[in-house]
LUMGU-948760 format. One record per residue: chain; residue in three letters; x, y, z of N, C-alpha, C in turn. Coordinates in pm, 1 decimal. Atoms other than C-alpha are relative to their C-alpha. Example, Ala and Ser with C-alpha at 12.3 -4.5 7.8 and 13.67 -1.06 7.14 Angstrom:
{'A','ALA',{89.0,-119.0,0.0},{1230.0,-450.0,780.0},{90.0,120.0,0.0}},
{'A','SER',{-82.0,-119.0,-6.0},{1367.0,-106.0,714.0},{-77.0,109.0,73.0}},
***
This chain:
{'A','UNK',{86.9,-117.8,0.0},{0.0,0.0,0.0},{89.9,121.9,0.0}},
{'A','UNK',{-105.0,-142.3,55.7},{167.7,354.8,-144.2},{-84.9,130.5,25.1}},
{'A','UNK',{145.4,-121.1,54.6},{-138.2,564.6,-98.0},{-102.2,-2.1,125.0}},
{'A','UNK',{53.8,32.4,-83.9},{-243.9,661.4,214.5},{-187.7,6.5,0.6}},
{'A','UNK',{162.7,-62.0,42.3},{-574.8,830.6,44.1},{-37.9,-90.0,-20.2}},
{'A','UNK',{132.8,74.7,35.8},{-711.4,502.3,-78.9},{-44.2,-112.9,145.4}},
{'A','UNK',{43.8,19.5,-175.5},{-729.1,397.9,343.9},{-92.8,54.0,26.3}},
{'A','UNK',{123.0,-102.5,-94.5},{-990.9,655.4,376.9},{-121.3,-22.7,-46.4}},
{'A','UNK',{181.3,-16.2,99.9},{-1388.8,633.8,312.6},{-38.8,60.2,116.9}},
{'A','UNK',{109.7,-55.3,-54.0},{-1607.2,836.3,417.1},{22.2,176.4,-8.6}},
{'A','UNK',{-23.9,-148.0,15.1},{-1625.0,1259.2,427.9},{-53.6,89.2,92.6}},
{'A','UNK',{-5.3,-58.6,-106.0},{-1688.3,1386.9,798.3},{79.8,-27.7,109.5}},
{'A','UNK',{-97.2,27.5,-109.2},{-1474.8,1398.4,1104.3},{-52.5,-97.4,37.2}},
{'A','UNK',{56.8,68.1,-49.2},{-1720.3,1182.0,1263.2},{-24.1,-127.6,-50.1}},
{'A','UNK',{23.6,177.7,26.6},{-1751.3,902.2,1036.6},{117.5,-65.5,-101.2}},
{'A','UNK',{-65.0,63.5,71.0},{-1442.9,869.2,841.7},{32.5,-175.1,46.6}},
{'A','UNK',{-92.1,100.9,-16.6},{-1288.9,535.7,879.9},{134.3,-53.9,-87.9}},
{'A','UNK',{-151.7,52.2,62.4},{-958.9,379.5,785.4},{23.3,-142.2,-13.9}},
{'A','UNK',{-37.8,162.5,22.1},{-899.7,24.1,634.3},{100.6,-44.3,117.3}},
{'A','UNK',{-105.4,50.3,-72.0},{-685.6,-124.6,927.7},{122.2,-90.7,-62.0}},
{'A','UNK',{-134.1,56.7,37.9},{-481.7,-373.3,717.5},{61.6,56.5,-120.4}},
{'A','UNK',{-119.3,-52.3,65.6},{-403.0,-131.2,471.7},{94.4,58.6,46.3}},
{'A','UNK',{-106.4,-50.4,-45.5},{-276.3,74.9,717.9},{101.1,-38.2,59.1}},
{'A','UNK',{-158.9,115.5,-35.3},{-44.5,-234.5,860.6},{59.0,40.8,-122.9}},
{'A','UNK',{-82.5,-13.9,144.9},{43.7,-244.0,508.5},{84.5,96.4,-29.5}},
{'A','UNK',{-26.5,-154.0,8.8},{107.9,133.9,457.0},{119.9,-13.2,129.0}},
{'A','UNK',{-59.7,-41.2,-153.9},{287.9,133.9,832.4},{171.2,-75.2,-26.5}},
{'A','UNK',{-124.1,69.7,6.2},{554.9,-179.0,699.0},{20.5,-81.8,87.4}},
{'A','UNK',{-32.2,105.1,-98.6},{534.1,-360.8,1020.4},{27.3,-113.1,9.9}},
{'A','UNK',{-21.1,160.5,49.0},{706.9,-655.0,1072.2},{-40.4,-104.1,48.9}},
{'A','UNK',{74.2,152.8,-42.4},{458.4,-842.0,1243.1},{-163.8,-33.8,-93.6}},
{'A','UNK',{114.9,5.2,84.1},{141.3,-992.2,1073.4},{-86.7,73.4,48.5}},
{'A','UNK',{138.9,-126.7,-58.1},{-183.1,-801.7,1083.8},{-78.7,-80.2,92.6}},
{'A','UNK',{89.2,55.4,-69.8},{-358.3,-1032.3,1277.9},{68.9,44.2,182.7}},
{'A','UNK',{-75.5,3.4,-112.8},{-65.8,-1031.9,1594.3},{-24.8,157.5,-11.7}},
{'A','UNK',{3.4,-151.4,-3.7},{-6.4,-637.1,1537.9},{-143.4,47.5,54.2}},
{'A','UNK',{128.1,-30.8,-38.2},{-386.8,-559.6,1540.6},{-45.2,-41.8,151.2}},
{'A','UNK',{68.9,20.3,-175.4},{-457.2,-702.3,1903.6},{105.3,71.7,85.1}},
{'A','UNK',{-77.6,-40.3,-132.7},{-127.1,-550.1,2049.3},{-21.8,174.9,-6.9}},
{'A','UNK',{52.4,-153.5,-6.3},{-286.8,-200.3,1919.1},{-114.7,14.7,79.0}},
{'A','UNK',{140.4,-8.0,-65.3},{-637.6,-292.0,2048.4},{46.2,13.4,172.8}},
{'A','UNK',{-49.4,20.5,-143.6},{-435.1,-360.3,2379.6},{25.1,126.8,60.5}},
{'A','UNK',{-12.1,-120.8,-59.1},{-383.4,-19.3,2429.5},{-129.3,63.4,25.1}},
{'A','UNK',{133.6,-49.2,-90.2},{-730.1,33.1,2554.8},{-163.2,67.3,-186.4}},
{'A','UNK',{86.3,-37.4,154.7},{-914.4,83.2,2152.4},{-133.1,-80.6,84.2}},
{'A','UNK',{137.7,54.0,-27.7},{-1272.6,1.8,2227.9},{-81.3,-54.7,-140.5}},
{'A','UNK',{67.4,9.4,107.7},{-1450.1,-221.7,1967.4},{-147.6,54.6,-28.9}},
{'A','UNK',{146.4,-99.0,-27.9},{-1805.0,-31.9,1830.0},{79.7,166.0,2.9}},
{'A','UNK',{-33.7,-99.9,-30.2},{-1630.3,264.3,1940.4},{131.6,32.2,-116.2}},
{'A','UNK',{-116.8,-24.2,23.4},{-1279.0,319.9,1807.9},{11.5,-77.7,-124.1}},
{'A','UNK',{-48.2,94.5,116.1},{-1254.4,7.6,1557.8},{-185.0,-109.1,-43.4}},
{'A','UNK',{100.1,77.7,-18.5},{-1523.9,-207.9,1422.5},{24.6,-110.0,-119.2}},
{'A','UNK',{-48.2,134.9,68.5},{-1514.6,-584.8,1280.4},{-58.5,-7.5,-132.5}},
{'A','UNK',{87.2,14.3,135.4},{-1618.5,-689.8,903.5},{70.8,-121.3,-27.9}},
{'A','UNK',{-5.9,145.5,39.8},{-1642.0,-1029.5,774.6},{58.5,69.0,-113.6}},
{'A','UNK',{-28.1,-8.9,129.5},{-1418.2,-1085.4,472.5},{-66.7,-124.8,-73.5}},
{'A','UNK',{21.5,100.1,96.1},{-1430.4,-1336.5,189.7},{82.3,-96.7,78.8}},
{'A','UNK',{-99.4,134.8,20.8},{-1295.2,-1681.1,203.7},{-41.6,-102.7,-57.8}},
{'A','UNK',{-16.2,81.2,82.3},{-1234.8,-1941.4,-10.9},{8.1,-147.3,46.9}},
{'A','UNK',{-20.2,167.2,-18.2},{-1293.8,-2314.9,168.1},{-28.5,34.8,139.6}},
{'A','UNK',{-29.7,0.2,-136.0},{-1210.7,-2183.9,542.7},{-62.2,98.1,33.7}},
{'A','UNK',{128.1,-73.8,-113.5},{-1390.8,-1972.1,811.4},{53.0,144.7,-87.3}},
{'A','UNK',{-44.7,-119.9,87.5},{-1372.5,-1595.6,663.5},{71.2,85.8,77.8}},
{'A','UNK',{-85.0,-96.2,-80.1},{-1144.5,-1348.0,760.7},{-9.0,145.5,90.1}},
{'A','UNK',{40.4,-54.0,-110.4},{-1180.7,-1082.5,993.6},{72.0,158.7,-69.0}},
{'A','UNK',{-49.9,-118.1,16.9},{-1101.5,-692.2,897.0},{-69.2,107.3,65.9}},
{'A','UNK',{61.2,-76.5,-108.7},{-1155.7,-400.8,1054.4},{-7.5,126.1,-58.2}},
{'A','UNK',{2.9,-130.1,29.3},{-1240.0,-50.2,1025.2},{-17.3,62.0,125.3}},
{'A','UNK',{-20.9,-39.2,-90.4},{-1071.8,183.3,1195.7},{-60.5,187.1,38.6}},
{'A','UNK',{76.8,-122.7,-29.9},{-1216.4,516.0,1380.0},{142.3,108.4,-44.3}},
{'A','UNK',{-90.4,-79.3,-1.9},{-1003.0,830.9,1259.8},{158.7,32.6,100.5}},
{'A','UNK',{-91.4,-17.6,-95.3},{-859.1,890.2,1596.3},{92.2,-146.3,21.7}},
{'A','UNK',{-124.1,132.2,-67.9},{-716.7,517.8,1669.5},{74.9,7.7,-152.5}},
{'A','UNK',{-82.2,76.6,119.0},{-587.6,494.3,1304.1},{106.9,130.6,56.0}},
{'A','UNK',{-97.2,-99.3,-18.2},{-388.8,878.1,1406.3},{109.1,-61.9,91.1}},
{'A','UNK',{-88.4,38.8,-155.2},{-271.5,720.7,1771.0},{65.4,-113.7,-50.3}},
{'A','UNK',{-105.1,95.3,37.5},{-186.0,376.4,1598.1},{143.5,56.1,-79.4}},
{'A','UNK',{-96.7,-31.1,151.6},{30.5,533.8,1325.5},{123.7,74.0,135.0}},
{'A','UNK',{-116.2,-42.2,-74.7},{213.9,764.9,1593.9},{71.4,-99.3,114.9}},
{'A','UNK',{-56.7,120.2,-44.0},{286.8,435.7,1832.9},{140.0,-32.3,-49.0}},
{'A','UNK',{-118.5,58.5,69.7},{499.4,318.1,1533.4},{111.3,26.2,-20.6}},
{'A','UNK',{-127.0,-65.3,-8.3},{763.2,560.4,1569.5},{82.8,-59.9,-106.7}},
{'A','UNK',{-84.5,6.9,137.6},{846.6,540.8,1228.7},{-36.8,122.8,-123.1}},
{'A','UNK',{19.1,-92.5,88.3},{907.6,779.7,928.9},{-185.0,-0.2,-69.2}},
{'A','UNK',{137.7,24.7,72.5},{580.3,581.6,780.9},{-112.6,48.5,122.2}},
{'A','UNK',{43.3,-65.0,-113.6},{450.6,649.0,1118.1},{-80.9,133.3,1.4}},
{'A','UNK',{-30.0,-182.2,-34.8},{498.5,1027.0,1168.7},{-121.6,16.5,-156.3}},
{'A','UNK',{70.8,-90.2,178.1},{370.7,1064.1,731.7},{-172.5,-30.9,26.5}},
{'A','UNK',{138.1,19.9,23.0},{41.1,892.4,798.9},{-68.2,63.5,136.9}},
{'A','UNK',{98.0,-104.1,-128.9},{-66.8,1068.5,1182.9},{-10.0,121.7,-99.5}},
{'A','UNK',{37.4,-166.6,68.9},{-14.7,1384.9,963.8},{-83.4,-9.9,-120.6}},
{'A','UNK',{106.4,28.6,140.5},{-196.9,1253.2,651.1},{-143.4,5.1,99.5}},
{'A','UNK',{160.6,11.8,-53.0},{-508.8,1172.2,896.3},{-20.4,163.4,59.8}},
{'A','UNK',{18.6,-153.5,-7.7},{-453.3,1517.3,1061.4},{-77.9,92.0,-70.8}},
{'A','UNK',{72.2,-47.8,107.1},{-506.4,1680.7,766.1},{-135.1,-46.0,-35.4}},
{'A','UNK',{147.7,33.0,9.6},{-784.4,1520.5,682.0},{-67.5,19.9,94.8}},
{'A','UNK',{144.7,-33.8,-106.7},{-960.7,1553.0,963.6},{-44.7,116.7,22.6}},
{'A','UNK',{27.4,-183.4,7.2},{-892.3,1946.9,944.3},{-91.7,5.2,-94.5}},
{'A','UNK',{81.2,-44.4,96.1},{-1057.6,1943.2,615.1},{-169.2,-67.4,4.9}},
{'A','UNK',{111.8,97.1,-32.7},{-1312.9,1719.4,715.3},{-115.3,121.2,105.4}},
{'A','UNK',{101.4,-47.3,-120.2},{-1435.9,1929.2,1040.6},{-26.7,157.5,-124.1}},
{'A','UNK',{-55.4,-115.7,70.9},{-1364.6,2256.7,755.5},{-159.4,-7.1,-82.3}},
{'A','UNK',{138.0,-3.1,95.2},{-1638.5,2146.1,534.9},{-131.2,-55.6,77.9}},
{'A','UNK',{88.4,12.0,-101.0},{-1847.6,2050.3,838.5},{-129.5,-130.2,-82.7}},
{'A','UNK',{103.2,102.8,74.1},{-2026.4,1700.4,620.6},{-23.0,-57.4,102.1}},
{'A','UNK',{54.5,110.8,-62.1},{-2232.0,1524.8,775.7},{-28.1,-108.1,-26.3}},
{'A','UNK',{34.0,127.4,67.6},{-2265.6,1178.1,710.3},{-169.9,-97.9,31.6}},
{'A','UNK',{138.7,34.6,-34.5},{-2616.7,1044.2,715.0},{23.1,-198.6,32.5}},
{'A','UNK',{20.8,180.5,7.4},{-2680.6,629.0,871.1},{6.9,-54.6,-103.0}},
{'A','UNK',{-41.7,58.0,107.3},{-2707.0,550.0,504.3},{166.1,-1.3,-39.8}},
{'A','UNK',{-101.6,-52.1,31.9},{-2383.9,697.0,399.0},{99.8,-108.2,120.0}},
{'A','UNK',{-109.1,37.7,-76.6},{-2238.8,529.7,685.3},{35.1,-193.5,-13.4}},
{'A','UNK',{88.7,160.5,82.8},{-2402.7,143.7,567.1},{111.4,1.0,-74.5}},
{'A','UNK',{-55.8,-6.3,139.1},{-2234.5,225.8,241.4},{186.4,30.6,59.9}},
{'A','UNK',{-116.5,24.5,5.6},{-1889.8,314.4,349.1},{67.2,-104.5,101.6}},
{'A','UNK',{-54.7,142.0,-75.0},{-1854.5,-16.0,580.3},{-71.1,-84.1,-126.3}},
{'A','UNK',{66.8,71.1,150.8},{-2023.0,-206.5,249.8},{126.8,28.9,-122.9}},
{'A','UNK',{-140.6,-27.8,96.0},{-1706.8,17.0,46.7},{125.4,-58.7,23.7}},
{'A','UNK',{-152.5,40.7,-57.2},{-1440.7,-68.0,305.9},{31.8,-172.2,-15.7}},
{'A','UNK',{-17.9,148.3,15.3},{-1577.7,-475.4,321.1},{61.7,-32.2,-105.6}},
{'A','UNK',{-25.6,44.4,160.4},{-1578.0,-468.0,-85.1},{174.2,21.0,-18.5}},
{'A','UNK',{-190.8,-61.5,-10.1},{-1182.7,-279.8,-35.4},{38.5,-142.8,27.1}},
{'A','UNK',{-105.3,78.8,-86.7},{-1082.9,-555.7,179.2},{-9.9,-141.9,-27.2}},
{'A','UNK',{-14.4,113.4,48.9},{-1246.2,-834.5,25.8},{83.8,4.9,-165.1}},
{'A','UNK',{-97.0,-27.1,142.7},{-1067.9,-713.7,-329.5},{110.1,-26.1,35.4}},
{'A','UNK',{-150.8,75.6,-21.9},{-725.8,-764.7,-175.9},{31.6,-115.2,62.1}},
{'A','UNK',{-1.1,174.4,-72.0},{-829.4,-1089.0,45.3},{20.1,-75.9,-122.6}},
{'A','UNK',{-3.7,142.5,146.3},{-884.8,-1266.7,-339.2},{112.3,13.5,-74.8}},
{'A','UNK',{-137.8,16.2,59.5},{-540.7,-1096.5,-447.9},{66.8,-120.2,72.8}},
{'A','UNK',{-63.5,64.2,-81.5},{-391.6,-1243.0,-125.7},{-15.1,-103.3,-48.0}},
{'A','UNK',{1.8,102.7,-16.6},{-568.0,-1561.8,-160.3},{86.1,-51.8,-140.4}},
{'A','UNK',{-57.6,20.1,155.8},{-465.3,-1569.0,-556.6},{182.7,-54.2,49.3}},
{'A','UNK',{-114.9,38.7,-11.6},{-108.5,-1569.5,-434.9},{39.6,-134.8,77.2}},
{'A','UNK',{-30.8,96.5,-44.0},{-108.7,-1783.5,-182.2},{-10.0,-151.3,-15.2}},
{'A','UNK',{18.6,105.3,80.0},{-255.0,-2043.6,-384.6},{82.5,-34.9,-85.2}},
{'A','UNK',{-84.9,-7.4,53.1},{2.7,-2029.3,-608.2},{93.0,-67.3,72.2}},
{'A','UNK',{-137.0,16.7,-97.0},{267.0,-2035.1,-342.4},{-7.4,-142.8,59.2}},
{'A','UNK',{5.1,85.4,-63.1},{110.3,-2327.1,-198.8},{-5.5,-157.6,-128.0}},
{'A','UNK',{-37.1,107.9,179.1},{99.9,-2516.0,-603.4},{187.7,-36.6,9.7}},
{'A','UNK',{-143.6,-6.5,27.3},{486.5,-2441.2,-617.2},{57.9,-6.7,145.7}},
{'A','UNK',{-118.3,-26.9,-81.0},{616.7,-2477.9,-281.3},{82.4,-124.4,-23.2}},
{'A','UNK',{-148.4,160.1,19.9},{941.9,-2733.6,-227.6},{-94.6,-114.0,59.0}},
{'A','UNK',{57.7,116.8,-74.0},{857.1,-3071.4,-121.2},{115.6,-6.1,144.6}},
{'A','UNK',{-43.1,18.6,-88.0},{943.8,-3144.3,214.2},{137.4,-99.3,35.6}},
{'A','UNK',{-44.0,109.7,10.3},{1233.9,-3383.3,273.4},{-22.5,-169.7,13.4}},
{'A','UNK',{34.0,135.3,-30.5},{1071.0,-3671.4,401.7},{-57.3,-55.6,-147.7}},
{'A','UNK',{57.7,48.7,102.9},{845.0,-3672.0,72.6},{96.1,25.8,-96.3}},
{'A','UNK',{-99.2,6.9,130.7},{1130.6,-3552.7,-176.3},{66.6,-162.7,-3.2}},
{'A','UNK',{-17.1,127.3,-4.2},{1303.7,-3874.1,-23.7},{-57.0,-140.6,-6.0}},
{'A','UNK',{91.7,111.0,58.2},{1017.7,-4104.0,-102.6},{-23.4,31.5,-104.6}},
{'A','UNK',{66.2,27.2,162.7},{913.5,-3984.2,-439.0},{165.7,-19.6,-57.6}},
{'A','UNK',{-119.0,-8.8,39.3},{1306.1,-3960.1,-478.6},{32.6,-166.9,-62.5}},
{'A','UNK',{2.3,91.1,18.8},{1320.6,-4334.4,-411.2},{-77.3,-21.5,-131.9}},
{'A','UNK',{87.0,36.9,56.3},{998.8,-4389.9,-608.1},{111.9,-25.7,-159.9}},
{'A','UNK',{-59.4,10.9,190.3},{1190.3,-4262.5,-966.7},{117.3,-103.8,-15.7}},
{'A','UNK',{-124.3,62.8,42.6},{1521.7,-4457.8,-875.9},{-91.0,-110.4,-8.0}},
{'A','UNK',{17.4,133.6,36.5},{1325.8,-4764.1,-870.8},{-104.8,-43.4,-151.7}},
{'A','UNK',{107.2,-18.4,153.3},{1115.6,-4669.7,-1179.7},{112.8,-2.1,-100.5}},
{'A','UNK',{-100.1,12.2,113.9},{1413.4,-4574.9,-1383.5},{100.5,-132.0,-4.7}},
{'A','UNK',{-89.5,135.5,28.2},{1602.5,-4895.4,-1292.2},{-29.4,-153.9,-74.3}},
{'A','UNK',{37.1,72.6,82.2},{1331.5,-5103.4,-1392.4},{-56.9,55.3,-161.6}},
{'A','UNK',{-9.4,-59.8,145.9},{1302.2,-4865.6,-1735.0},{125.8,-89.3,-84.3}},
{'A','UNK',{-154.9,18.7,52.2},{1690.2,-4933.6,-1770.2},{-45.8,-194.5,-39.4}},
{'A','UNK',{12.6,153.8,-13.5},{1639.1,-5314.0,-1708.5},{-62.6,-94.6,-128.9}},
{'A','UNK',{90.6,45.2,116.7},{1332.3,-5354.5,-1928.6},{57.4,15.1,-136.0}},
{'A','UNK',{-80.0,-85.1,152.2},{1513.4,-5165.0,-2250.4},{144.4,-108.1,-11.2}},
{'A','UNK',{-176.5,22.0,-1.2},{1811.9,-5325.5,-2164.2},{58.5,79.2,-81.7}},
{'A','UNK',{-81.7,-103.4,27.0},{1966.4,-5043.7,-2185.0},{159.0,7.7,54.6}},
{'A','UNK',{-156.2,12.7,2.7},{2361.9,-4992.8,-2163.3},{2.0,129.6,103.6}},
{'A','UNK',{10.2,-163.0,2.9},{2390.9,-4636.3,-1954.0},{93.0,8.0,56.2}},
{'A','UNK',{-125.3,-40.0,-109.8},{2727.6,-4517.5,-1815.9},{-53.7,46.4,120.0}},
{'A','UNK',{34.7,-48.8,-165.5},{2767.4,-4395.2,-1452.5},{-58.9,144.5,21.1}},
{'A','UNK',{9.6,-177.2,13.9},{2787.4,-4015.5,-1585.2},{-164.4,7.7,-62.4}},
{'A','UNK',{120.1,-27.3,68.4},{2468.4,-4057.3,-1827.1},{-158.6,-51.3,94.6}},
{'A','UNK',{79.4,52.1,-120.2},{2256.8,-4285.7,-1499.2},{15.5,168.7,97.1}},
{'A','UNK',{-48.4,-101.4,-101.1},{2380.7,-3968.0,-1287.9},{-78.5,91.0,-96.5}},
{'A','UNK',{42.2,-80.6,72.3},{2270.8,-3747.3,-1561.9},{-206.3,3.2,32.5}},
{'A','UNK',{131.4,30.7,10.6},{1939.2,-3866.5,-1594.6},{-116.7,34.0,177.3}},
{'A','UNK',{33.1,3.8,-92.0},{1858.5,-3931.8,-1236.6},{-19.6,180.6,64.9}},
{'A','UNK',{10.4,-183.4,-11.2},{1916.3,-3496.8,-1190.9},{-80.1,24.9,-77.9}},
{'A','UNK',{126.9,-74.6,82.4},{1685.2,-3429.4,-1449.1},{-85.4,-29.2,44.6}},
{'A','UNK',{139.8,8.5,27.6},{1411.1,-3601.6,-1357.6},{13.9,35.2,189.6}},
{'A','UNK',{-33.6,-58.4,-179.0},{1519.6,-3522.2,-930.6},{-19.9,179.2,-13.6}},
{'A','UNK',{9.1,-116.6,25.7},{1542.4,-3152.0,-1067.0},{-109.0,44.4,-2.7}},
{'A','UNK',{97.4,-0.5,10.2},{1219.0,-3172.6,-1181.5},{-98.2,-8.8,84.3}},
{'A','UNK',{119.6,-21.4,-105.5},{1016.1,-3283.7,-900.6},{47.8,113.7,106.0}},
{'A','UNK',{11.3,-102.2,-119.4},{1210.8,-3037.7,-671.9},{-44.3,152.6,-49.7}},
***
């Protein structure tokens, strides 16, 4: 996340809110959003009040949990972090909130429906990137050793009875050869 503006919905002091895991995102922290998010709530954030929960998407497993955060905790989290990203985003919400109380909007109960309905749709749009990747990641990861060393076995005893059957001739270098290509392959 590069952009602290697309964190924000809504257009009064009173009802902005702030995507919470963009602003992990935005912030750089090096713990996950799930751990991070409770050791902020720990500082006394009131849920309803300060932060409030939204079901995400999910794909097979229970759905994920995001939050939207009240102006003021997203300002106080950001200054916590005592970081450059820190310091840029308390003053990004600042601002906004000057211009916010400036144009004095009020946000009507509808309006307010709709930007927890904007923030879910936000947060489920990057849950199906996430999941996109991690699906991936989880197609291509390494095999473990225990199973590299059983399917490992598996090919030597496949290619020996290949060799056997063919009666095939194969030097030590071209058996060695072979055996890396197709070992290369499953790793």
């Amino acid at each position: 996340m590069k952009n602290l503006q697309e964190l924000i919905m809504g257009n009064g002091s009173d009802s902005v809110a702030v995507d919470a895991r963009g602003l992990h995102d935005f912030l750089e922290v090096g713990k996950d959003f799930s751990t991070w998010f409770k050791d902020m709530t720990d500082y006394g954030f009131v849920e309803g009040k300060d932060f409030s929960p939204l079901s995400g998407k999910s794909r097979g497993g229970r759905p994920r949990i995001e939050y939207a955060m009240a102006l003021d905790m997203a300002k106080e989290v950001s200054m916590i972090q005592r970081t450059p990203k820190g310091k840029q985003a308390r003053e990004y919400f600042i601002s906004m909130e000057k211009r916010a109380k400036q144009a004095e909007l009020v946000m009507t109960p509808e309006q307010k429906i709709d930007l927890l309905i904007e923030t879910g749709s936000r947060a489920n749009h990057r849950l199906d990137h996430v999941e996109e990747r991690m699906d991936d990641f989880e197609e291509n990861r390494r095999l473990e050793t225990g199973d590299y060393t059983t399917i490992s076995r598996g090919v030597s005893r496949a290619v020996n009875f290949y060799v056997r059957d063919r009666h095939l001739q194969l030097t030590k270098d071209q058996r060695s050869a072979l055996y890396k290509d197709i070992n290369g392959g499953l790793n």
